[in-house]
C-alpha positions in Angstrom: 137.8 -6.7 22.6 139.0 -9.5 24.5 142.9 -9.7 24.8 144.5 -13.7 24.9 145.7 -14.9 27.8 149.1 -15.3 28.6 149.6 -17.7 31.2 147.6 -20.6 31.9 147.0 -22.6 35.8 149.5 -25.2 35.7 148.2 -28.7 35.1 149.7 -30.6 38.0 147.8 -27.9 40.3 144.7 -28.0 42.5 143.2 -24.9 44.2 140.8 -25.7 47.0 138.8 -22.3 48.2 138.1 -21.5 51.6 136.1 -18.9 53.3 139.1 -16.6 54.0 141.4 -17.5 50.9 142.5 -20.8 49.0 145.3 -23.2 48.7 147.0 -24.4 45.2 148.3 -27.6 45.7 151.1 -28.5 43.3 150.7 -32.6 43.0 153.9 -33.4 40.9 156.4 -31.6 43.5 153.6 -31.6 46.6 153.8 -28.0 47.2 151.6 -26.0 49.1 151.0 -22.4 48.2 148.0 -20.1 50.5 147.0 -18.3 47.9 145.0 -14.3 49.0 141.6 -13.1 48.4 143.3 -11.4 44.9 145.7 -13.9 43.9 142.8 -16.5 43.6 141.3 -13.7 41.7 143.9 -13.5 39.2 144.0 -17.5 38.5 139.8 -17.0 38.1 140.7 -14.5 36.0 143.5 -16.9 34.2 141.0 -19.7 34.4 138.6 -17.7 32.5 141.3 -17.3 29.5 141.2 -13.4 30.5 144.3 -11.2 29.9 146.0 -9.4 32.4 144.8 -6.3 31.3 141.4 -7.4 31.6 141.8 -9.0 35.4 143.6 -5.6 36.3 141.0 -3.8 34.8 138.6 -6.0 36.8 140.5 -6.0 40.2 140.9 -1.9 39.5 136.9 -1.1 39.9 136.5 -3.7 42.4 139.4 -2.5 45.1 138.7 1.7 43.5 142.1 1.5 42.4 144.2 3.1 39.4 143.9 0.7 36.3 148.1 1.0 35.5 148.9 0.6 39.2 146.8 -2.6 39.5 148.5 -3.9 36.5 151.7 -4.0 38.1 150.8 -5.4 41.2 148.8 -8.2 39.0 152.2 -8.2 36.8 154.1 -9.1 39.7 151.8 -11.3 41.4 151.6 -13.4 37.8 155.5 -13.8 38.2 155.5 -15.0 41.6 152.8 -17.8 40.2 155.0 -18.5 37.4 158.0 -19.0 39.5 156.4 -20.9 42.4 154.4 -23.5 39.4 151.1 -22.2 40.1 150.2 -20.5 36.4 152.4 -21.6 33.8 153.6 -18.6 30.5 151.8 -19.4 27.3 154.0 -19.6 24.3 154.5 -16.2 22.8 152.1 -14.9 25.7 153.5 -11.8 26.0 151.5 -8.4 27.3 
C-alpha cells in the first residue's frame, strides 16, 4: 500500500540533470544547490508523490543496503532539502 508523501519539490525550484548529477535552481532567492546521484533520487521519488519509506525502500535494493539505515540517511537528506528550499513539508506530512 502506497504511503502519502510528505514533502513536496518546492515551487520556485528547477532541477536541471546532468550526466554526473543535477542542479536545483531556487528562482525566487537564485540559489544554486548540486544536487548527488541519490538526492536527485529522492526528489524523483518526491516528484512521484512516493513516501519516504517507499524511496528508502527503493534506494535500499538498489545501493544492497539495510532498509532502516537507508531511511535515515534519506531522513536526513529530506531535511537538508527542506532547510535549503529544495522540497517543501506537506501539512501534517509526518512519517
Amino acid at each position: 500500500m502506497a504511503q502519502a508523501a510528505t514533502v513536496r519539490l518546492n515551487s520556485v525550484v528547477a532541477i536541471e540533470d546532468f550526466d554526473e548529477g543535477s542542479l536545483a535552481l531556487d528562482c525566487e532567492h537564485l540559489r544554486l544547490v548540486e544536487l548527488n546521484r541519490t538526492a536527485r533520487a529522492i526528489v524523483a521519488g518526491v516528484e512521484r508523490g512516493l513516501g519516504l519509506s517507499e524511496i528508502a525502500a527503493q534506494l535500499a535494493e538498489e545501493y544492497g543496503q539495510p532498509e532502516d539505515a537507508m531511511h535515515a540517511d534519506v531522513t536526513v537528506a529530506v531535511e537538508r532539502m527542506v532547510a535549503l528550499g529544495i522540497l517543501l513539508p506537506l501539512p501534517g506530512g509526518q512519517e
